[in-house]
C-alpha positions in Angstrom: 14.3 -17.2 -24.2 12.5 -15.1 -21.7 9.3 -13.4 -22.0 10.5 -9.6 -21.9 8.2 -7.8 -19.0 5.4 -5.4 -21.2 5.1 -3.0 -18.5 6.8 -1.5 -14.8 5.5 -0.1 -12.0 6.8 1.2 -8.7 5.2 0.1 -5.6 5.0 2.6 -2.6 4.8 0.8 0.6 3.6 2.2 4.4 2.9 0.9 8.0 1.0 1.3 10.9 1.5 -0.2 14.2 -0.5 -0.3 17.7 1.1 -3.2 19.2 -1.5 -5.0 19.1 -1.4 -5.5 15.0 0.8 -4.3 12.4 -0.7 -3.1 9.2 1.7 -2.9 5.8 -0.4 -0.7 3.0 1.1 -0.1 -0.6 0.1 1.3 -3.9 1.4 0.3 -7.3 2.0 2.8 -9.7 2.8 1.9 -13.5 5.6 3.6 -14.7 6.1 2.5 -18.4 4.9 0.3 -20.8 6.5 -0.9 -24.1 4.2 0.1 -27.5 4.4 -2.2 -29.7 7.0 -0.9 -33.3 4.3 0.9 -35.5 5.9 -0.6 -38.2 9.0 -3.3 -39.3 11.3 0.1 -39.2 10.2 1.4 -36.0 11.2 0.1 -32.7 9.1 -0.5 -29.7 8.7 2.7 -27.2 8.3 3.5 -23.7 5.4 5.7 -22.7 5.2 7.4 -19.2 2.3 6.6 -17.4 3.8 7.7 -14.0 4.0 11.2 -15.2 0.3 11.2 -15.0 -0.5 9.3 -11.9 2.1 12.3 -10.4 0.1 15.2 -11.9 -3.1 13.4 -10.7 -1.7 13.3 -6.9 -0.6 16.9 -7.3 -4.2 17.7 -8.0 -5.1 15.7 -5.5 -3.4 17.6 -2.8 -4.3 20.7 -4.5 -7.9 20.0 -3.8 -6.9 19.1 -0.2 -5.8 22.7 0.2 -8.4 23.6 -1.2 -11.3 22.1 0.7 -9.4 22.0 4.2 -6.4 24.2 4.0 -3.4 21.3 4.2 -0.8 23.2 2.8 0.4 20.6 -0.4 4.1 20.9 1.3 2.8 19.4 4.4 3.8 15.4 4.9 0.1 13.8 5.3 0.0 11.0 8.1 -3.4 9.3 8.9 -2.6 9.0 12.6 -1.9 12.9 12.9 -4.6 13.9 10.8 -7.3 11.3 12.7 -6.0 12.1 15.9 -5.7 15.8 15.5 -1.9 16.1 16.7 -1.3 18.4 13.3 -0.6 21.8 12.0 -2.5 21.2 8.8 -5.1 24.0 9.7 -2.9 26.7 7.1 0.0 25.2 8.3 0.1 26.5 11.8 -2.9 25.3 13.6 -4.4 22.0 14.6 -7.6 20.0 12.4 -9.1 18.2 14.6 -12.3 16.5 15.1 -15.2 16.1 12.7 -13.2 18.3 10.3 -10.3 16.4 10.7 -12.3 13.0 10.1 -13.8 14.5 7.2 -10.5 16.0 5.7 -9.5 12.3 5.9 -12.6 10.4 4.2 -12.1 13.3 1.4 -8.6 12.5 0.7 -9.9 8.8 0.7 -12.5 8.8 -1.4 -10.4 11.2 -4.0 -8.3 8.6 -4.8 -10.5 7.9 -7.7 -7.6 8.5 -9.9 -5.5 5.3 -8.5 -5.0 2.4 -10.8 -7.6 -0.3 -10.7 -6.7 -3.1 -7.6 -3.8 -0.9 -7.7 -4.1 -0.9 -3.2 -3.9 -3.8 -0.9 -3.2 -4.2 3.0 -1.5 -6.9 4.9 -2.2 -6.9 8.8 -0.7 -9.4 11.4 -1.5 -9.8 14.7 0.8 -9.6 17.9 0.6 -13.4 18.8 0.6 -14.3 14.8 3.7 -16.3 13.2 4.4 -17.0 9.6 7.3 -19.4 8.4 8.8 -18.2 11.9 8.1 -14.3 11.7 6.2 -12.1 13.4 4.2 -8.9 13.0 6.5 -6.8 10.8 8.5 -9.8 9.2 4.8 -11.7 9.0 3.3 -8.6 6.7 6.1 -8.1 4.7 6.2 -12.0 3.4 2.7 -11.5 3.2 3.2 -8.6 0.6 5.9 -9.9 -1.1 3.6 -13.1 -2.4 0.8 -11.3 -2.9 2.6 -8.5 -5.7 4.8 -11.4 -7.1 0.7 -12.5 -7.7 -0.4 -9.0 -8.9 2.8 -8.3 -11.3 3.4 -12.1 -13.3 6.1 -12.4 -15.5 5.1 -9.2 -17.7 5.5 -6.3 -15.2 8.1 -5.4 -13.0 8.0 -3.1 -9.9 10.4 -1.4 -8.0 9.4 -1.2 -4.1 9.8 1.6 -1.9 9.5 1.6 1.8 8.9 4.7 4.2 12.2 5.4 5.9 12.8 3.8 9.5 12.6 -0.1 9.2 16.4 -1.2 8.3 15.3 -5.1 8.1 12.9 -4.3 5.3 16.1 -4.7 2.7 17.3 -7.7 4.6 14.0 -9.6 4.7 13.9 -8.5 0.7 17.0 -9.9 -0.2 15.8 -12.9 1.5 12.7 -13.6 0.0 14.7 -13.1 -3.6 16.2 -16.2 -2.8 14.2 -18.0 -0.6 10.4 -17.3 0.2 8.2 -19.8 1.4 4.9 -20.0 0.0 1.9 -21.9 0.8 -0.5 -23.4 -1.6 -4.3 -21.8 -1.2 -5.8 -25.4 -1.6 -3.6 -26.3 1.9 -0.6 -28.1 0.0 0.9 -28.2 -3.3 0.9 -31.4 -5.5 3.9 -33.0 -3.8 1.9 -32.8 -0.6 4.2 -30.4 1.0 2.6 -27.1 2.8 5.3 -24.7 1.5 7.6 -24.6 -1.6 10.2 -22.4 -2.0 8.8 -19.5 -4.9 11.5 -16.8 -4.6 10.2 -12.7 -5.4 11.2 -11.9 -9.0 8.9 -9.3 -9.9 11.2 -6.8 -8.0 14.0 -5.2 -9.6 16.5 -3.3 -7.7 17.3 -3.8 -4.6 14.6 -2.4 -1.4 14.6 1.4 -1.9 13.4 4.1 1.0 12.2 7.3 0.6 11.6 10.2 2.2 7.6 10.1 2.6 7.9 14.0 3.3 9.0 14.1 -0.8 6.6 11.5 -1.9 2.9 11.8 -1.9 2.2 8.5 -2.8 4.3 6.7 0.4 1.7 9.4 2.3 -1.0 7.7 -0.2 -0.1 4.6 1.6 0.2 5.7 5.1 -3.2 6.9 5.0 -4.1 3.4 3.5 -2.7 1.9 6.2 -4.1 4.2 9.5 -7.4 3.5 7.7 -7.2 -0.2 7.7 -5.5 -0.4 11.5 -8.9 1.7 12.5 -10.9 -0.5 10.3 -9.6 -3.8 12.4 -9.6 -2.0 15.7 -13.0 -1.4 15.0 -13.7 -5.2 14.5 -11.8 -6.3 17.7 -14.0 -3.4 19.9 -10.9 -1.3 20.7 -11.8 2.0 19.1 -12.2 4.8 21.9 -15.8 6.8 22.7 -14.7 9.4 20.9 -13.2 7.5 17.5 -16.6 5.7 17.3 -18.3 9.0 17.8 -16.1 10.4 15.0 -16.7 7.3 13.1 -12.9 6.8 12.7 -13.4 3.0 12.8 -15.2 3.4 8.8 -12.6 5.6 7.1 -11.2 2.6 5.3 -14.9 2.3 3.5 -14.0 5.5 1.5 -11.5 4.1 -0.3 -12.7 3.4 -3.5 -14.0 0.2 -4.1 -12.1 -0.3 -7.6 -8.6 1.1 -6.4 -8.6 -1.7 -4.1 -7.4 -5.2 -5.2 -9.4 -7.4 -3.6 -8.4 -10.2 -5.0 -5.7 -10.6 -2.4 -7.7 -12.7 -0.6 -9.9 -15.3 -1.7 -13.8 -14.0 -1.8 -12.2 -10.9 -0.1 -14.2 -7.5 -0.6 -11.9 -4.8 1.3 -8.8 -5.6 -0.3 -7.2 -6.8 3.3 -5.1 -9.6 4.4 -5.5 -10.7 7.5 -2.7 -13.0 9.1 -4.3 -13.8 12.2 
């Protein structure tokens, strides 16, 4: 028989883009898990642990008004708030500059009240290829293996994308069937670089939403502007003024135990980097 999954979560998944690399950021979120029957009579329960996690963004963006005057109704986006194309001043003007950096690493470093390796990143390169995909395709494979990893047979996740990339249900429904996967040792015991290890720690089918009506897809946006900064900082592309603005090191406010660095071997930042 199989082993009943213990616990679910919901996964909340963002991108970034600036043609030269693509960057795919998501957040897990548990949901439920089963308690065990207090007794022979009882049966098992569900608790809701996403209730929680909600009323802990809520404060979040609470404190966000508070400290910078986002208005919690306003859609947070990482390139609008870096960049200063916003109305997040009261709703009606424009944050900008060392303010608008600052807003930023504030709403990064309060994500305190994430679960534990609960964030990860996948980034892929223009010229990078994967199993034959690129870029978008590339990151999303990428992603896929790396939560069938983080949920094992005892949790399952439904995944939601931001709104806007139609082939993110195709390429799902895919890799449910078929999704080739290499061995982290260079082959697996037959010798053969990939075996075929379809994603069943999803449930559902691909979901969008909205991220104006869901805080934590913004959660991941911001995720992912942070990390595309972070690599354009490596590959010496940021501008005079995001260096001056230190734009490049927003991703280092993330706290270090939200992020699940395990995704790579003898990784520290919680990034994958499909280069």
């Amino acid at each position: 028989m199989p082993i009943a999954p213990v616990s679910h979560a919901v996964t909340y998944a963002d991108e970034s883009d600036d043609k030269k690399c693509f960057v795919l950021s998501c957040v897990s979120i548990p949901t439920a898990q089963v308690q065990p029957a207090q007794s022979e009579w009882d049966a098992p329960s569900l608790s809701n642990e996403w209730k929680e996690y909600f009323l802990a963004a809520k404060a979040w963006r609470a404190s966000l008004r508070d400290e910078f005057r986002i208005p919690v109704s306003k859609e947070l986006k990482g390139s609008k708030l870096a960049t200063g194309r916003n109305s997040y001043d009261f709703g009606r003007k424009a944050l900008y500059g060392e303010r608008a950096i600052e807003a930023y690493r504030f709403a990064l470093k309060s994500l305190e009240f994430l679960p534990g390796s609960s964030v990860f990143s996948v980034a892929a390169n223009a010229g990078y290829t994967i199993y034959g995909h690129r870029k978008l395709q590339a990151s999303l494979y990428a992603m896929f293996q790396r939560l069938e990893r983080m949920m094992t047979h005892k949790c399952k996740t439904i995944i939601f994308f931001d709104e806007g990339h139609a082939e993110y249900r195709a390429l799902f429904r895919r890799a449910c069937v078929f999704m080739p996967t290499g061995s982290s040792r260079g082959s697996w015991a037959d010798g053969s670089y990939s075996k075929n290890k379809p994603l069943s720690c999803a449930i559902e089918d691909a979901n969008f939403k909205d991220s104006k009506t869901s805080w934590f897809v913004q959660i991941a946006d911001l995720v992912a502007y942070a990390t595309l900064t972070k690599l354009r900082k490596e590959r010496g592309d940021l501008s005079e003024k995001e260096i001056r603005l230190g734009s490049g090191d927003l991703h280092d406010y993330i706290p270090r135990d939200v992020l699940n660095r395990r995704v790579v071997t003898n990784g520290t930042d919680g990034i994958v980097r499909l280069r």
